[in-house]
C-alpha positions as CSV (number, residue, x, y, z in Angstrom):
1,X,1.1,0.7,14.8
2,X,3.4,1.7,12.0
3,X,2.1,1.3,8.3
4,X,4.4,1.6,5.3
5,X,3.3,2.2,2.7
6,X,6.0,1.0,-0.9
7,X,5.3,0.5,-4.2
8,X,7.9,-0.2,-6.7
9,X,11.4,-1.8,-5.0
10,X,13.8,-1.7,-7.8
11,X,17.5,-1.1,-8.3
12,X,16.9,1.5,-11.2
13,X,14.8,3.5,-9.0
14,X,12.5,4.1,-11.9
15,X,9.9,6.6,-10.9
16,X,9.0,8.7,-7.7
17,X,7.4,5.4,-6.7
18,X,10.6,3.7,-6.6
19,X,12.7,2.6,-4.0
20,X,15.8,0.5,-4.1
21,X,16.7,-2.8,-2.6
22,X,19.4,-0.8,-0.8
23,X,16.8,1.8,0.8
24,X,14.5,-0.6,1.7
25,X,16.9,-2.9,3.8
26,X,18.2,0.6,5.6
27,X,14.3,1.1,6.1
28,X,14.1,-2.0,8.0
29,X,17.1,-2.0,9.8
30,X,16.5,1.5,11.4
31,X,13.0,0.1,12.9
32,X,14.4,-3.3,13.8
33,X,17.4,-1.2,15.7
34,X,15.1,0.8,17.5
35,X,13.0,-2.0,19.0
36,X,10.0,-2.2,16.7
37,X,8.1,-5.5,15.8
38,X,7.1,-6.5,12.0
39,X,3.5,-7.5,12.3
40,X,1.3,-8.5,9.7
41,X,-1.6,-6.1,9.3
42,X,-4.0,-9.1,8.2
43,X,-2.6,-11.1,11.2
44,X,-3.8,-8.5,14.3
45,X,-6.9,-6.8,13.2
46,X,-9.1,-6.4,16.2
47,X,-12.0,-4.1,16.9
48,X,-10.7,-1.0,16.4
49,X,-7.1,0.9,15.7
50,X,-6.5,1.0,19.2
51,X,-6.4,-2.9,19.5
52,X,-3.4,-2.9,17.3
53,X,-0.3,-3.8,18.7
54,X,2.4,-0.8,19.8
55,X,6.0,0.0,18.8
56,X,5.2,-2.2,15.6
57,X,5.5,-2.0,11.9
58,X,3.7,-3.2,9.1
59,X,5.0,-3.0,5.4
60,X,2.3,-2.8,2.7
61,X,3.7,-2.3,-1.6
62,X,0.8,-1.1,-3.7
63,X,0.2,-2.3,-7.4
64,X,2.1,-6.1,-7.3
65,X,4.8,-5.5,-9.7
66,X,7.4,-8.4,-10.7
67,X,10.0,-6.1,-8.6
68,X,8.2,-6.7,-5.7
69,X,9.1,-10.5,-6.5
70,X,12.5,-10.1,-7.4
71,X,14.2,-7.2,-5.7
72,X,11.4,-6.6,-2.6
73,X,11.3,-10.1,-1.6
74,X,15.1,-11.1,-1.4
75,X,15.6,-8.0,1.5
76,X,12.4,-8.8,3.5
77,X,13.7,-12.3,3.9
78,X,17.4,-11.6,4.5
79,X,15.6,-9.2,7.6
80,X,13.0,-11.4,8.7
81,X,10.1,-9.2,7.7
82,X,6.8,-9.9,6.5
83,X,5.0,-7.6,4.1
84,X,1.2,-7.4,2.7
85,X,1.0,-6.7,-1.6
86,X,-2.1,-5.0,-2.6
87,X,-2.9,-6.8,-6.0
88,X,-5.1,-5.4,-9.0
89,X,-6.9,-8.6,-9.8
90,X,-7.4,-8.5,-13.4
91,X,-3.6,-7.5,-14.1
92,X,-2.7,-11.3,-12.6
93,X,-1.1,-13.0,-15.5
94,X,-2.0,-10.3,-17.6
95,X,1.6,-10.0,-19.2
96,X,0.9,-6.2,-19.4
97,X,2.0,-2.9,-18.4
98,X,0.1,-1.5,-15.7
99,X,-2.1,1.0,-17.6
100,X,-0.6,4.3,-16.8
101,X,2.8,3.1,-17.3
102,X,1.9,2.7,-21.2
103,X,0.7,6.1,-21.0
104,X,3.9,8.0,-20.1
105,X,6.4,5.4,-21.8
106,X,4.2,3.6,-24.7
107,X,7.5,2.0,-26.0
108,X,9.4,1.3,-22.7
109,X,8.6,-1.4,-20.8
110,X,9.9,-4.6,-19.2
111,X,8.9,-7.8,-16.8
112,X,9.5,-5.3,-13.7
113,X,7.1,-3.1,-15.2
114,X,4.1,-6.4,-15.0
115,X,2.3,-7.4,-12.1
116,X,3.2,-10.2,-10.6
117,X,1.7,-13.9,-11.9
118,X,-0.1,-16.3,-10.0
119,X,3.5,-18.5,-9.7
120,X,5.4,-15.9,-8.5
121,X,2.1,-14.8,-5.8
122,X,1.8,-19.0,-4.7
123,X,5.9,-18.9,-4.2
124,X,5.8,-16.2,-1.9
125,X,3.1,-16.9,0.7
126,X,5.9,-17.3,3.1
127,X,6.6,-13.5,2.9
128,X,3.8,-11.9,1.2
129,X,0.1,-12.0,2.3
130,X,-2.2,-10.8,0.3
131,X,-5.3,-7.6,0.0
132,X,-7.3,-6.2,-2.6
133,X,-6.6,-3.1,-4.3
134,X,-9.5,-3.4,-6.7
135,X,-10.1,-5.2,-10.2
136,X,-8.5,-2.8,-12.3
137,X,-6.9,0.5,-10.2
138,X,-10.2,3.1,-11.0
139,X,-10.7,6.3,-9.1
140,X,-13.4,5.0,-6.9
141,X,-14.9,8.5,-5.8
142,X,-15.1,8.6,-9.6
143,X,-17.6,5.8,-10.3
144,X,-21.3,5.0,-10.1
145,X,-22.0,3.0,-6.8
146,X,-22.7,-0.2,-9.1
147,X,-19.3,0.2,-10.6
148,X,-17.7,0.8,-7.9
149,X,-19.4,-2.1,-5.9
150,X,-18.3,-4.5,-8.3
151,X,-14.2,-3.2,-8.3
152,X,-14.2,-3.8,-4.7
153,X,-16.5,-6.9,-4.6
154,X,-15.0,-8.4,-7.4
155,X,-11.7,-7.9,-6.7
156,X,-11.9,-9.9,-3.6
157,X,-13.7,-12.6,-4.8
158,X,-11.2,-13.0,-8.1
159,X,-8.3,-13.5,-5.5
160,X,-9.7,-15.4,-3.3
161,X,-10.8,-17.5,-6.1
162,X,-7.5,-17.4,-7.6
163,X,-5.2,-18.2,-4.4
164,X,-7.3,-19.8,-2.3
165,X,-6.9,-17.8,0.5
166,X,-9.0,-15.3,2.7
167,X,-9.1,-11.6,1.7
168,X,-9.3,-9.3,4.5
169,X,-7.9,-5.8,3.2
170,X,-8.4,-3.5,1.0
171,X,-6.3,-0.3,-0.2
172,X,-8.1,2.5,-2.0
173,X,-6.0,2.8,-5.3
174,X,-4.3,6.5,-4.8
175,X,-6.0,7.1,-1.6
176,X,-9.2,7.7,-3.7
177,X,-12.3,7.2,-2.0
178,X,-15.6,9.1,-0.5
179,X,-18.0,7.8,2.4
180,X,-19.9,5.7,0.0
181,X,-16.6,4.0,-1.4
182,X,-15.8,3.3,2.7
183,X,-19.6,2.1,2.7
184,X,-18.4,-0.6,-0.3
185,X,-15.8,-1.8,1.2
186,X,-17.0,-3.0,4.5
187,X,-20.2,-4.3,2.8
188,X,-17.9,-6.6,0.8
189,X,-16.7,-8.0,4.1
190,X,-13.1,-6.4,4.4
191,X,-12.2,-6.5,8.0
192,X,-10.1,-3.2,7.6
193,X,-8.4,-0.8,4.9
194,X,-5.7,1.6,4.2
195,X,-5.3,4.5,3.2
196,X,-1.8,7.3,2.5
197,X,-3.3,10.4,3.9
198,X,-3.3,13.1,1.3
199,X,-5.7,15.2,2.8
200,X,-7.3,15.3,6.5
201,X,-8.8,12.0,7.2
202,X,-10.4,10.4,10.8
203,X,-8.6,7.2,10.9
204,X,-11.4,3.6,11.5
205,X,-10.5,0.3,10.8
206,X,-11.7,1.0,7.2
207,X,-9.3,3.9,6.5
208,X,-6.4,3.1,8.7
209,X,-3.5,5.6,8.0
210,X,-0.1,4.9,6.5
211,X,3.2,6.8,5.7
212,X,4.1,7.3,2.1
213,X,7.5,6.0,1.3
214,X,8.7,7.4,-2.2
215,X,12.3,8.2,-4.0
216,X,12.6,11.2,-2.3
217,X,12.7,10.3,1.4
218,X,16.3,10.5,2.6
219,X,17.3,9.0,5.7
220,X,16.4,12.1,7.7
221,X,12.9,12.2,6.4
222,X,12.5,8.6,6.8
223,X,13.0,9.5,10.9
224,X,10.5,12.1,10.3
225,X,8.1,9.9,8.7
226,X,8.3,7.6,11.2
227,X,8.4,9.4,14.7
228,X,5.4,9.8,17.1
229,X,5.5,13.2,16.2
230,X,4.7,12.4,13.1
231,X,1.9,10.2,13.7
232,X,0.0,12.5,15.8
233,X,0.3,15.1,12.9
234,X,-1.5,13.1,10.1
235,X,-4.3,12.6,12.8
236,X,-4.5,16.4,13.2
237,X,-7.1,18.4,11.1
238,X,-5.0,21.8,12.0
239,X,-2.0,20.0,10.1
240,X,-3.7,19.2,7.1
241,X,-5.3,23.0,6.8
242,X,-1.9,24.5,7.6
243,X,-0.4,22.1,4.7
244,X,-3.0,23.1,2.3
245,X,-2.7,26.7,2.9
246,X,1.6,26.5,2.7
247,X,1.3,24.8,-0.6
248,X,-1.2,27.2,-2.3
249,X,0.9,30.3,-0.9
250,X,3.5,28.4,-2.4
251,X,2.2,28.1,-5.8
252,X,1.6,31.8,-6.2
């Protein structure tokens, strides 16, 4: 199974994280041409990656900003396609910049740049489900195990609270995490998680892999991205170590 992995869908293309409406609906129109399913990762979780179905596609967006609601949401209904938002639970009705946003543009903001409120997350149940992507977006490698505990924990209780529905994944903000963190995360009771491989990673139902979709992937790439080919490579240690040593030769 095929796992996209968006953030930001916005017309202004904002940031590498962006892509725009445009992009998206070509996104989804090359998979639906070439026979592939939309699923809905929280819909066919079984016992293990191989239960999940083939020749399918998921679409996951990181971080629940407004844009999702407004620019996202309008394309995935025109094409039929179902998508799961990975919500930072104390940024709900926050009326805030995300965090790091404030950082690199103190004085520039607007209502794309917010996460999404609990209206906009109730009026789109018929497209969006709904995971955890902790309470407030830490590096989880980077924390005690009690703080760490109660992101994850926490996180799904808040939103389960909150919209009254089931939360069974979890995406490790930035693809931060260590064996302990994977530990957390099925002891809160997720039935799987998600990761965007940056490194080598063995793939469980606790770290399932994705593809990165950024500003930068052209048409061509997106192919790339999404071929068996691919696929096989994120799953290959040899790939990663090959990567790492092409980018430090790179940097000299």
């Amino acid at each position: 199974m095929l796992i996209l992995a968006y953030h930001r869908v916005n017309p202004e293309v904002r940031d590498g994280l962006s892509v725009s409406p445009d992009t998206l609906r070509q996104h989804l129109a090359t998979l639906v041409d070439r026979g592939w399913d939309n699923a809905v990762l929280e819909e066919v979780l079984g016992e293990g990656p191989s239960s999940l179905p083939k020749k399918s596609f998921a679409v996951t967006l990181d971080d629940g900003y407004q844009d999702n609601y407004f620019h996202a949401k309008p394309v995935l209904e025109e094409m039929g396609v179902r998508a799961t938002v990975y919500l930072v639970s104390s940024m709900i009705d926050s009326h805030r910049p995300f965090p790091w946003l404030k950082l690199n543009a103190p004085d520039r903001f607007d209502e794309m740049d917010l996460h999404m409120t609990t209206e906009q997350l109730d009026g789109s149940r018929g497209v969006f489900t709904y995971g955890s992507h902790t309470a407030t977006h830490p590096m989880l490698s980077e924390l005690e195990i009690g703080p760490a505990r109660d992101e994850i924990a926490r996180s799904k209780s808040d939103l389960e609270r909150r919209l009254g529905i089931d939360v069974s994944t979890f995406c490790y903000p930035a693809g931060n995490f260590n064996a302990g963190t994977v530990d957390l995360v099925r002891e809160a009771g997720y039935a799987a998680a998600v990761v965007t491989p940056n490194r080598y990673i063995p793939e469980t139902m606790h770290t399932l892999h994705r593809v990165g979709i950024y500003s930068h992937i052209t048409p061509r790439l997106f192919a790339v991205k999404t071929s068996r080919m691919f696929e096989v490579a994120q799953r290959n240690r040899l790939f990663w170590e090959t990567r790492s040593r092409v980018a430090k030769l790179r940097s000299t």
